[in-house]
DORONU-211352 format. One record per residue (C-alpha): x, y, z; residue number from 1. Coordinates in Angstrom, 2 decimals, m for minus. Each point is the difference from the previous one (the first is absolute). Layout:
{papa {X; Y; Z}; NUM},
...
***
This chain:
{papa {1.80; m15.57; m17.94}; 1},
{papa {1.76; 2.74; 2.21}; 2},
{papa {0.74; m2.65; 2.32}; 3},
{papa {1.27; m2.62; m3.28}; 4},
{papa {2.69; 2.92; m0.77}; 5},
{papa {0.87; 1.25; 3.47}; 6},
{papa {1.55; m3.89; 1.04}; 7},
{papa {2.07; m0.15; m3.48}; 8},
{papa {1.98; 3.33; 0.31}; 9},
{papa {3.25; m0.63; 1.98}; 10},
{papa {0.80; 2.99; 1.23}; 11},
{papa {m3.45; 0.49; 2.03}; 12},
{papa {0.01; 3.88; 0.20}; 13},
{papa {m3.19; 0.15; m1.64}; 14},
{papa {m1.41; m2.24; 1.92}; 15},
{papa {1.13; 2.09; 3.22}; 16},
{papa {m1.95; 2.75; m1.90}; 17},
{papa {m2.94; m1.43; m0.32}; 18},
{papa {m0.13; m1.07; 3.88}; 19},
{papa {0.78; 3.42; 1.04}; 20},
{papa {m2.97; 1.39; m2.44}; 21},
{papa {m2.68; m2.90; 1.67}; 22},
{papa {0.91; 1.42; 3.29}; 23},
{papa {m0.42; 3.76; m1.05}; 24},
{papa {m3.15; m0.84; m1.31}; 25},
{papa {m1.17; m2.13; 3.06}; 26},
{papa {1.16; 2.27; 2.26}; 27},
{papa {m1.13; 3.53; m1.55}; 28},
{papa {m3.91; m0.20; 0.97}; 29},
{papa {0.46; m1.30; 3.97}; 30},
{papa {2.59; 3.41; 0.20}; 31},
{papa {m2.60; 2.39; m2.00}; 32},
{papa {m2.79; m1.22; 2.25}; 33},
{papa {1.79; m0.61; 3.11}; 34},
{papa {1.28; 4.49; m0.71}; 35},
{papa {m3.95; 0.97; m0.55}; 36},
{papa {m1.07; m2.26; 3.22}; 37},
{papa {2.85; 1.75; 2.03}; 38},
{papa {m0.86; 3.48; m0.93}; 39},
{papa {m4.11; m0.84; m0.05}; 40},
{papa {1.09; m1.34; 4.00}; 41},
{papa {2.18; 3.27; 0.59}; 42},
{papa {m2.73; 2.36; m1.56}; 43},
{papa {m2.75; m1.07; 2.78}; 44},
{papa {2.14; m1.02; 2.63}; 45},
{papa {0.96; 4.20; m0.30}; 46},
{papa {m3.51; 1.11; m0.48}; 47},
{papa {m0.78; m2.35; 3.18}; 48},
{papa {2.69; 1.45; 2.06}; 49},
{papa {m1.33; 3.64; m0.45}; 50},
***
């Protein structure tokens, strides 16, 4: 249905939107997990070091 009433609108701003919110969405998780593996790595990599 989204898709039914994204292809009739002319001006295709919405559908714009919508793109820009699936890749938020698909991109959100890989950057929170990919910040707690770097500082996870940094936390024993110091306690390592010393």
């Amino acid at each position: 249905m989204c898709r039914a009433v994204l292809e009739s609108e002319d001006g295709q701003a919405t559908a714009a939107g919508v793109n820009d919110g699936i890749i938020y969405l698909m991109a959100l998780p890989y950057i929170l997990v990919g910040g707690i593996a770097f500082f996870i790595y940094k936390k024993f990599s110091k306690a390592n070091a010393e």
